[in-house]
C-alpha positions as a LaTeX table, in Angstrom:
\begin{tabular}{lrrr}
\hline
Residue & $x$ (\AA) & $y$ (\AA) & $z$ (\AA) \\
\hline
Unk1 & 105.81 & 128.76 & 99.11 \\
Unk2 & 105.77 & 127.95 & 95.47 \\
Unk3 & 108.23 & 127.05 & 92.92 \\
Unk4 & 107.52 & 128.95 & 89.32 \\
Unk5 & 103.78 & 129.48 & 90.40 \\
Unk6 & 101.97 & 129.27 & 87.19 \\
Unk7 & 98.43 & 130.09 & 87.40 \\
Unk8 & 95.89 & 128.89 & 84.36 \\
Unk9 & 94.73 & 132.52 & 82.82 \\
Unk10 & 91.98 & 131.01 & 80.81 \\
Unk11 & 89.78 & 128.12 & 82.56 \\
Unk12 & 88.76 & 127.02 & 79.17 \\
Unk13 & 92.55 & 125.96 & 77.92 \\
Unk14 & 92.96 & 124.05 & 74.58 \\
Unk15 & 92.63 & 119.59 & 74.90 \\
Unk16 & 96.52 & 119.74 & 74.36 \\
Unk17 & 97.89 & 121.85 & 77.06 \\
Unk18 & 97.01 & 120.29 & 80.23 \\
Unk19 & 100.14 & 119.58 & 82.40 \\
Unk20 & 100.79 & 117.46 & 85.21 \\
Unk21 & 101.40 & 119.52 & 87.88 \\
Unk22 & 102.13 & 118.77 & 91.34 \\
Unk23 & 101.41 & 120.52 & 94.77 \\
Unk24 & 102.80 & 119.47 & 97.96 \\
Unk25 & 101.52 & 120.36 & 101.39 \\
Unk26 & 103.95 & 119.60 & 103.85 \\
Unk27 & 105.35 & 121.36 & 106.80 \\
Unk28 & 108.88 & 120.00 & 106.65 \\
Unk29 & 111.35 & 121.78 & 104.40 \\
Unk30 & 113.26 & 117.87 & 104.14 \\
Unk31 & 110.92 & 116.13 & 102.90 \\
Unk32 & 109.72 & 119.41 & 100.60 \\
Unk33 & 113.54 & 118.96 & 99.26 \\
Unk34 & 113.52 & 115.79 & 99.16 \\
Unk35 & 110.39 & 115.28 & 96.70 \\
Unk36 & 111.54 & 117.82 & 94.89 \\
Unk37 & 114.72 & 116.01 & 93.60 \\
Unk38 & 112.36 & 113.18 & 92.90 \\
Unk39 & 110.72 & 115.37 & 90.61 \\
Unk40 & 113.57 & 117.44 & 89.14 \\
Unk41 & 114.88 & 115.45 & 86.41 \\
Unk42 & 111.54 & 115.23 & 85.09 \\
Unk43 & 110.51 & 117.81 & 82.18 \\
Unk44 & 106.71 & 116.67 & 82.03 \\
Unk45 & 105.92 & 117.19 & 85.64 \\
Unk46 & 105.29 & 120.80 & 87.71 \\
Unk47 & 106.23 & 121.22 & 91.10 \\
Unk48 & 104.74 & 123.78 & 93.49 \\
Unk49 & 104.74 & 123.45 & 97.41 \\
Unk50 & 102.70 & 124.97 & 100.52 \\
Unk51 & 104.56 & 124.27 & 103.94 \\
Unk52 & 101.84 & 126.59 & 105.75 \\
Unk53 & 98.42 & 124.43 & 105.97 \\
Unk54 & 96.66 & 127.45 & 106.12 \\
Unk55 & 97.69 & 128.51 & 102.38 \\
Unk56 & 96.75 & 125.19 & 100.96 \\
Unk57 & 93.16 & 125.54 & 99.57 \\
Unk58 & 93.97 & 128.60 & 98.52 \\
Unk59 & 97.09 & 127.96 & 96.83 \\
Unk60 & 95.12 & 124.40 & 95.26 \\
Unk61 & 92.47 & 127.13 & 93.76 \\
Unk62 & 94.80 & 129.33 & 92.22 \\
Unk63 & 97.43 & 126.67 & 90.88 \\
Unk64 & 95.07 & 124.08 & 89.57 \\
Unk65 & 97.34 & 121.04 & 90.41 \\
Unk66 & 96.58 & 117.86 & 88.63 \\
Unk67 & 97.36 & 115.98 & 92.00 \\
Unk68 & 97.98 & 116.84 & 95.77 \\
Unk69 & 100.70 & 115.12 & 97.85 \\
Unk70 & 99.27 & 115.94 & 101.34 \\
Unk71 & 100.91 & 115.04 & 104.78 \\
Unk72 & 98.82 & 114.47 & 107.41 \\
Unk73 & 100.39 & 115.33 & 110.59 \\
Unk74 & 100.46 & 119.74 & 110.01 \\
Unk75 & 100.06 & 122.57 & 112.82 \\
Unk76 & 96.69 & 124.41 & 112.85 \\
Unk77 & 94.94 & 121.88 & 110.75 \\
Unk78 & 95.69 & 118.16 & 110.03 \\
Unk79 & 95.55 & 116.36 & 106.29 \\
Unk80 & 92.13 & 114.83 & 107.07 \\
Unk81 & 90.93 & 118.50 & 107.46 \\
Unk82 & 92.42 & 119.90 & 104.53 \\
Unk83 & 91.12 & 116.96 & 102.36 \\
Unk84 & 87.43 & 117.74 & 103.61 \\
Unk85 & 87.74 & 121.40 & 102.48 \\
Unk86 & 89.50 & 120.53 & 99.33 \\
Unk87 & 86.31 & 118.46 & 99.02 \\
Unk88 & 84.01 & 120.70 & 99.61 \\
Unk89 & 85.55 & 123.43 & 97.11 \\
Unk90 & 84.24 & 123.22 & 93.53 \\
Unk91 & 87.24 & 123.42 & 91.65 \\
Unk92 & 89.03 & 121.08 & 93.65 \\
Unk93 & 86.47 & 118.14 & 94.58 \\
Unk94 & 87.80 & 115.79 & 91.57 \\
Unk95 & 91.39 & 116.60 & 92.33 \\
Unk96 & 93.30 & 113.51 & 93.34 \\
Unk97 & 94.75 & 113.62 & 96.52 \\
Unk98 & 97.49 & 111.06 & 97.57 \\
Unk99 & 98.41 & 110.52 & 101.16 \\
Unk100 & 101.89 & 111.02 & 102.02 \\
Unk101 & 101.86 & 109.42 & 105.75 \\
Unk102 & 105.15 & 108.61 & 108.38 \\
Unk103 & 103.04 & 105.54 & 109.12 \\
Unk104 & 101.83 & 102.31 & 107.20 \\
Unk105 & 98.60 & 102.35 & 109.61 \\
Unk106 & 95.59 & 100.45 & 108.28 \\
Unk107 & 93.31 & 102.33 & 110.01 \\
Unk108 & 94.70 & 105.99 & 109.14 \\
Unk109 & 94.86 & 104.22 & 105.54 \\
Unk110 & 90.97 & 103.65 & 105.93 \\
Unk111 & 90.19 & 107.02 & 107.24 \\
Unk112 & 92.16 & 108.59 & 104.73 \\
Unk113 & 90.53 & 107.27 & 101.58 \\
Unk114 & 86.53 & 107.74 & 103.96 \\
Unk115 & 87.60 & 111.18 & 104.07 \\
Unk116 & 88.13 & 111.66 & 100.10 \\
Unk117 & 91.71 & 110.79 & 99.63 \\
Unk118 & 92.70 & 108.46 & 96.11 \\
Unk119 & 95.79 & 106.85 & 97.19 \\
Unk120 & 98.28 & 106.64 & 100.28 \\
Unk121 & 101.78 & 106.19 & 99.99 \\
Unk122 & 104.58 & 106.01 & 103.18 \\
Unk123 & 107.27 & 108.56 & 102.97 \\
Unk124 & 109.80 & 108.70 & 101.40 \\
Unk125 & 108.45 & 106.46 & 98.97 \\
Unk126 & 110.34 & 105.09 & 95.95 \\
Unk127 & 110.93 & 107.40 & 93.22 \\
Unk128 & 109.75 & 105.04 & 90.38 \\
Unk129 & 106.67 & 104.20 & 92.29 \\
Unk130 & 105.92 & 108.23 & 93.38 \\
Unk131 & 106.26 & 109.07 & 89.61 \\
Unk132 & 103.97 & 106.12 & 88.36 \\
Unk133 & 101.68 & 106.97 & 91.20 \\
Unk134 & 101.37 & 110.95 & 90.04 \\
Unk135 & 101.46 & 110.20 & 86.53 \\
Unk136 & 98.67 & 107.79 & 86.82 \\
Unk137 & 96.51 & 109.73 & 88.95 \\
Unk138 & 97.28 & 112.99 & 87.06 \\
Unk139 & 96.79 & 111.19 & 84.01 \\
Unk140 & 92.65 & 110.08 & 85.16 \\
Unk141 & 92.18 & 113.52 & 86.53 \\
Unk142 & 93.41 & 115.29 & 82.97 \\
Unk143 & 91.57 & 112.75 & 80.87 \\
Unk144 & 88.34 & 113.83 & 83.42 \\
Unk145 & 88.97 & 117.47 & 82.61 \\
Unk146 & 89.17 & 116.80 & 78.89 \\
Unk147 & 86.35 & 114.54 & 78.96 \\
Unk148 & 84.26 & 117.39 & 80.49 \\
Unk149 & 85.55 & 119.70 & 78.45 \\
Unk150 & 84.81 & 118.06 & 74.55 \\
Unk151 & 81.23 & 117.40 & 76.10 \\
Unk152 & 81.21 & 121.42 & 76.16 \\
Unk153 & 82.12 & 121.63 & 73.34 \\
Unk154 & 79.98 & 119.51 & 71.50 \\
Unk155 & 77.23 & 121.06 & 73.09 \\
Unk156 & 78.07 & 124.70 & 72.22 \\
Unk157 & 78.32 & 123.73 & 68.49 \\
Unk158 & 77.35 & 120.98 & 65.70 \\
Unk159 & 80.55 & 122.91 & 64.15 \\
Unk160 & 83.35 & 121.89 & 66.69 \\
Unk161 & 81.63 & 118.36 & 67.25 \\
Unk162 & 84.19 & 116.00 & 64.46 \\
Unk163 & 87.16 & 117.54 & 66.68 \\
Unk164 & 85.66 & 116.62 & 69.86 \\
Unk165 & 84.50 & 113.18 & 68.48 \\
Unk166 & 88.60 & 112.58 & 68.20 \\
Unk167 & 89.57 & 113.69 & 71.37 \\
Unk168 & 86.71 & 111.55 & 73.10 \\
Unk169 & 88.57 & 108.44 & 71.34 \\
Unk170 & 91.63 & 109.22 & 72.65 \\
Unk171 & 90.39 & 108.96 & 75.98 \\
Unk172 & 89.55 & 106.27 & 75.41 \\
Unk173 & 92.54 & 104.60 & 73.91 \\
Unk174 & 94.41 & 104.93 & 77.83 \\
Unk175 & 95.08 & 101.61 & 79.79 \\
Unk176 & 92.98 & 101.89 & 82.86 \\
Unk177 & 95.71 & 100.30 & 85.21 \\
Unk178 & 99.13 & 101.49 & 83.93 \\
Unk179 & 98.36 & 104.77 & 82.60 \\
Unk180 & 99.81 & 103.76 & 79.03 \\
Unk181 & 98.20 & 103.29 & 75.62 \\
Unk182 & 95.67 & 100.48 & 75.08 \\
Unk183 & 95.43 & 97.59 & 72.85 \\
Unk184 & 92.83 & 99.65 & 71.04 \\
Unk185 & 95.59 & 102.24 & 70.84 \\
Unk186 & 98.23 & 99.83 & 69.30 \\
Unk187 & 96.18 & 98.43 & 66.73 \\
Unk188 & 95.60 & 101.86 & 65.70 \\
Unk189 & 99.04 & 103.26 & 66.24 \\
Unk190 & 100.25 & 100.03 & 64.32 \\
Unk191 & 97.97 & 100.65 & 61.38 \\
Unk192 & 99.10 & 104.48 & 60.66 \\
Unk193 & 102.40 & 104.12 & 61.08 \\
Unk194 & 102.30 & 100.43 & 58.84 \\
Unk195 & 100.82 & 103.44 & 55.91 \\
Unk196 & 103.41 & 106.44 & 56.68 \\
Unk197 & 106.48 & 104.03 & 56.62 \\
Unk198 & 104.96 & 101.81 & 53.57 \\
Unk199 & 104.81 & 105.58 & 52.16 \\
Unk200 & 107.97 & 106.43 & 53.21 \\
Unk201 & 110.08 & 103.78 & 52.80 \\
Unk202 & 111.41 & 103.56 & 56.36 \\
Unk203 & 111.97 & 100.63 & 58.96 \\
Unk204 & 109.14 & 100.57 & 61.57 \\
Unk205 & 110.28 & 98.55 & 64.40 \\
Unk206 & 108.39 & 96.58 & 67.12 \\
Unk207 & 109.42 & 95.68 & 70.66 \\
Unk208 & 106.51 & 92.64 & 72.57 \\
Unk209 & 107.71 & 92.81 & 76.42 \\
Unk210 & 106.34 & 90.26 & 78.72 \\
Unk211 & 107.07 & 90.35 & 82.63 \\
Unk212 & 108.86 & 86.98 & 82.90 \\
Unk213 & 106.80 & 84.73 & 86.04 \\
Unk214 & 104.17 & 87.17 & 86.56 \\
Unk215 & 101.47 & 84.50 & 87.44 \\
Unk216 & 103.73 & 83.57 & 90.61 \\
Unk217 & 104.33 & 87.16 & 91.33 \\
Unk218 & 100.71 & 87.69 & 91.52 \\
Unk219 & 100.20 & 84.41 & 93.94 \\
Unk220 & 102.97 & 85.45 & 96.24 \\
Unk221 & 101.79 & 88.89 & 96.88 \\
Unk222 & 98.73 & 89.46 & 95.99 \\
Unk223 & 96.90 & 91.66 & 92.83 \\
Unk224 & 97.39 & 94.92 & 94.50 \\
Unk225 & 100.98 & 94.24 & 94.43 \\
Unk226 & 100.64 & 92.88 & 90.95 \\
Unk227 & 99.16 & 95.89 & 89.65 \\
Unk228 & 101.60 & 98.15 & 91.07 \\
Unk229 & 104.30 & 96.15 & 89.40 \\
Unk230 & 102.87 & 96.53 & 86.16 \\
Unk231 & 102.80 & 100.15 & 86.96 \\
Unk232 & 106.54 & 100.40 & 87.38 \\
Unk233 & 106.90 & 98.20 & 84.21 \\
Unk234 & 105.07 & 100.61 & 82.02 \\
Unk235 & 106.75 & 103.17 & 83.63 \\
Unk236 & 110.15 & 101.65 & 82.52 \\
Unk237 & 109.39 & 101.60 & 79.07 \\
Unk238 & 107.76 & 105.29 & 78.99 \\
Unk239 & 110.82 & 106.47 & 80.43 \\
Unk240 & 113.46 & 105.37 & 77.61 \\
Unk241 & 110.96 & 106.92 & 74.93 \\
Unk242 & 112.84 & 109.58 & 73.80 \\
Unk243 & 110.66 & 110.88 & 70.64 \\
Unk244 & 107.08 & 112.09 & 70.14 \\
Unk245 & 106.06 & 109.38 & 67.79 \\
Unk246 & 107.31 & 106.35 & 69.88 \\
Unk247 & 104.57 & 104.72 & 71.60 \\
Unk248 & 104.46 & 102.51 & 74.84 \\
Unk249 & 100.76 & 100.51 & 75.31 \\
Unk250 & 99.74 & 97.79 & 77.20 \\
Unk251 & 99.33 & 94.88 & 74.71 \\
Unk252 & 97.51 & 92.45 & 77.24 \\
Unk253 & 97.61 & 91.24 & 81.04 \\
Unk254 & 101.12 & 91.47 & 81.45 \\
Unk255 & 102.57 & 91.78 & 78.30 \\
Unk256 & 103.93 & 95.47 & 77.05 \\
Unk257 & 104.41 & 96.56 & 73.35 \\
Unk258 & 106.73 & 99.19 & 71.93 \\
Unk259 & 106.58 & 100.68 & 68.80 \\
Unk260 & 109.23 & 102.66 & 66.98 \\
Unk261 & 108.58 & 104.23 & 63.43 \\
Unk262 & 111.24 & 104.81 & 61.77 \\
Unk263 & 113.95 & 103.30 & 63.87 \\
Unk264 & 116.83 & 100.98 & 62.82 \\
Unk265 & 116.74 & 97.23 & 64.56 \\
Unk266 & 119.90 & 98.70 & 65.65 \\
Unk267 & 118.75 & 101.40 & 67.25 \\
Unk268 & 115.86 & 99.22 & 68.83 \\
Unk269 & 118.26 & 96.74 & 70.64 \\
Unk270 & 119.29 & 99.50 & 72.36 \\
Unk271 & 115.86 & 100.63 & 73.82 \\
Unk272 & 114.97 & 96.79 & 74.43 \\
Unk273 & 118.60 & 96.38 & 76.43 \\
Unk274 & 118.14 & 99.21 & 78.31 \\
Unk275 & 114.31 & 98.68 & 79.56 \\
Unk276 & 115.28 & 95.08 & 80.22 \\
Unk277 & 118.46 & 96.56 & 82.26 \\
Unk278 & 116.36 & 98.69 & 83.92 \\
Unk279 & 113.95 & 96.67 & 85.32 \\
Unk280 & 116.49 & 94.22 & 86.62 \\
Unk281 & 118.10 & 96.91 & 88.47 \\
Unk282 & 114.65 & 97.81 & 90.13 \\
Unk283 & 115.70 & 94.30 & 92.01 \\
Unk284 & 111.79 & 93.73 & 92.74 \\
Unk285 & 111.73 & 90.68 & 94.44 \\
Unk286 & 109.82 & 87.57 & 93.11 \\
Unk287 & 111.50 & 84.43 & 95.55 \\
Unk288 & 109.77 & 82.14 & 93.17 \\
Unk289 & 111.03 & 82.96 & 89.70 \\
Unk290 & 113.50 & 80.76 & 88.28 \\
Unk291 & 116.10 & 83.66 & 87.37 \\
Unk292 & 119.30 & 84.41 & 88.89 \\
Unk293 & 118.45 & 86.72 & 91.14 \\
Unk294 & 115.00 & 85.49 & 91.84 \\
Unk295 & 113.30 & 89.63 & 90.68 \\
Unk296 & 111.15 & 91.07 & 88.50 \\
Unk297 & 112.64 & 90.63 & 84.87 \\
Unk298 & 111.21 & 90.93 & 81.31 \\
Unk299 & 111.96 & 88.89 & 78.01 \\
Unk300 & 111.51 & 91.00 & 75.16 \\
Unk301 & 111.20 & 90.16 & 71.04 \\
Unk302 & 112.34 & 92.90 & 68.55 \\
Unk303 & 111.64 & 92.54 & 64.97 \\
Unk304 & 111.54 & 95.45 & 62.00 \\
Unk305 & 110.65 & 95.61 & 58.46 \\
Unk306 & 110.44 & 98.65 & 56.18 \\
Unk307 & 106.62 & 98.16 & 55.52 \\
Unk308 & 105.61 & 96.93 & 51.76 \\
Unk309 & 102.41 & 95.78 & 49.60 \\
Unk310 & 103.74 & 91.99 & 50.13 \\
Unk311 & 104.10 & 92.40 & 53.92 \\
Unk312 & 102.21 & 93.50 & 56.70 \\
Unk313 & 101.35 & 94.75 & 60.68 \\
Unk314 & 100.32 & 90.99 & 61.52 \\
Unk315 & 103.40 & 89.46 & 59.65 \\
Unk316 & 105.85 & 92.20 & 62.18 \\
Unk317 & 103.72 & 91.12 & 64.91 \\
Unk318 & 104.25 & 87.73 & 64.60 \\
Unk319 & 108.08 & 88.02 & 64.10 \\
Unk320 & 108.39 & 90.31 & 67.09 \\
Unk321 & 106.12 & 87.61 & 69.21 \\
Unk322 & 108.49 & 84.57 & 67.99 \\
Unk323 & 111.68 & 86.15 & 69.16 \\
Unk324 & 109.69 & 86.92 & 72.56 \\
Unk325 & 109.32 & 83.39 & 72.81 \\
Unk326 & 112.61 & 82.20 & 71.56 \\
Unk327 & 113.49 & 85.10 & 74.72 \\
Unk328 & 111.39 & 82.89 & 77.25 \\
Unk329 & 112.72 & 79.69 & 76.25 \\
Unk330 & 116.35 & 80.55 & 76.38 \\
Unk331 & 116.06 & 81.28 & 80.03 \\
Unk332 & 114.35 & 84.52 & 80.12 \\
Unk333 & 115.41 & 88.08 & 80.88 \\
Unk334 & 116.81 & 88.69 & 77.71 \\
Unk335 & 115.90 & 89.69 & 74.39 \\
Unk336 & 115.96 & 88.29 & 70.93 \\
Unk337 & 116.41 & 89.80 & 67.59 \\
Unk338 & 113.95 & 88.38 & 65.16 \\
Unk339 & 116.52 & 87.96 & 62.62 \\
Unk340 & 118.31 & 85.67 & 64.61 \\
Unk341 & 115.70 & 83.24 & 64.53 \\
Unk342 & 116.50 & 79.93 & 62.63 \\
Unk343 & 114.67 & 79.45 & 59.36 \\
Unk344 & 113.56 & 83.02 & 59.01 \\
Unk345 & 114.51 & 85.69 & 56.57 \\
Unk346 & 117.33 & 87.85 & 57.48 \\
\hline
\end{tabular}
């Protein structure tokens, strides 16, 4: 029924240790597989299943998911059913629910989110899209559940209510659409690790991303499809984030920021070549970009400094935007090493 079913022991669980975690309710073992090697590869997320119908709310109360994948066509009771009673269970009412349908119907789409559902998706979907889709959903439902939680907390004591006053800010500090850190988020990020590397005397490196013809994306198919784009772009760059410390956020509209502490420009091409790579290879068609292949790209600038007293985070940010530019007027697509740029310091 369940893969490694890991049932929360305490209900009041530290800020930190929330997990996305994923149940599926579907009656077919294929598509059950089939999700599942979707997921597999991925060390963050938690997969359980229920092929019975019957099981579900029960298995939903004792696992705790952070979102439900729910078919809708099930013997003994359909989706819509099971969504009601997940509805009408306490622990389960602000669980995110996402639709996983054989049919792109607009009424079952309707029905589906008037019966409680948060999203609806055709099957098979996409992987990149199913894992921006959880992530982002999970993502809202964990910052709920921490939300709720640090008001608890500062309740209960005066003496807890400084920790709780941090973790409230990081909630804050999440990009509504994509998931990803904030601008709010960079400019902090920016500013500590400007201090630990001036401190340290190592190379903090900066990557500005910006979806190249965006604007016409958005007029040829719409904002919904806009804003799922953006989704798969920040879910790009989260994915060739290998350390702790790196941080993806969503600098503005539809431009992306990465930054690296104490990584080599060197070291940074790579990430920059590879996100660019990868979203090419996505091949998500935009007929009226002026590329090659008329898809989805990014242009990307990448500058570093080892931070000093005569430098400082607006001077990097201005290098790293000036090679993004010198990237979008060499054709796009590409990206640019600040310390290729004529008349700057090498």
């Amino acid at each position: 029924m369940s893969e490694a079913l890991v049932v929360p022991t305490d209900p009041e669980q530290s800020l930190a240790s929330f997990k996305v975690r994923v149940l599926l309710v579907d009656d077919q073992l294929i598509i059950v597989e089939a999700v599942r090697r979707m997921l597999s590869d991925q060390t963050d997320i938690e997969f359980h299943y229920v092929t019975d119908a019957t099981l579900a709310v029960q298995s939903a109360q004792q696992l705790q998911p952070t979102v439900i994948l729910q078919d809708l066509v099930m013997p003994t009771i359909d989706g819509f059913g099971l969504i009601q009673l997940y509805r009408e269970q306490e622990e389960l009412r602000n669980v995110p629910v996402i639709v996983l349908s054989a049919k792109e119907d607009p009424k079952l789409k309707a029905h589906s989110f008037a019966t409680g559902a948060n999203d609806y998706m055709v099957k098979l979907p996409d992987k990149l899209e199913l894992l921006a889709r959880i992530r982002y959903h999970s993502g809202a439902h964990i910052s709920r559940l921490q939300r709720d939680q640090a008001f608890r907390f500062l309740r209960a004591s005066q003496k807890q209510l400084a920790d709780a006053n941090i973790e409230l800010q990081k909630l804050a500090a999440l990009d509504g659409l994509t998931g990803i850190a904030n601008r709010r988020r960079f400019d902090d990020t920016m500013r500590l690790e400007w201090q630990r590397g001036q401190r340290d005397r190592k190379p903090l490196t900066l990557l500005l991303c910006d979806v190249d013809f965006f604007k016409l994306y958005n007029d040829s198919f719409g904002h919904l499809a806009g804003d799922l784009c953006l989704k798969k772009v920040a879910a790009v760059l989260t994915e060739h984030l290998k350390r702790p410390a790196d941080l993806a956020a969503r600098y503005g509209g539809e431009e992306f920021a990465i930054i690296l502490p104490e990584t080599p420009l060197t070291g940074a091409l790579i990430v920059a070549e590879s996100c660019r790579r990868h979203l090419e290879q996505l091949a998500i068609e935009n007929p009226q970009a002026d590329t090659e292949f008329s898809t989805v790209t990014m242009s990307i600038g990448v500058a570093s400094v080892v931070p000093s007293a005569s430098s400082s985070v607006d001077q990097l940010i201005q290098l790293a935007d000036q090679a993004l530019y010198a990237a979008k007027r060499g054709g796009r697509n590409r990206v640019v090493n600040a310390e290729d740029l004529p008349g700057l310091p090498t």
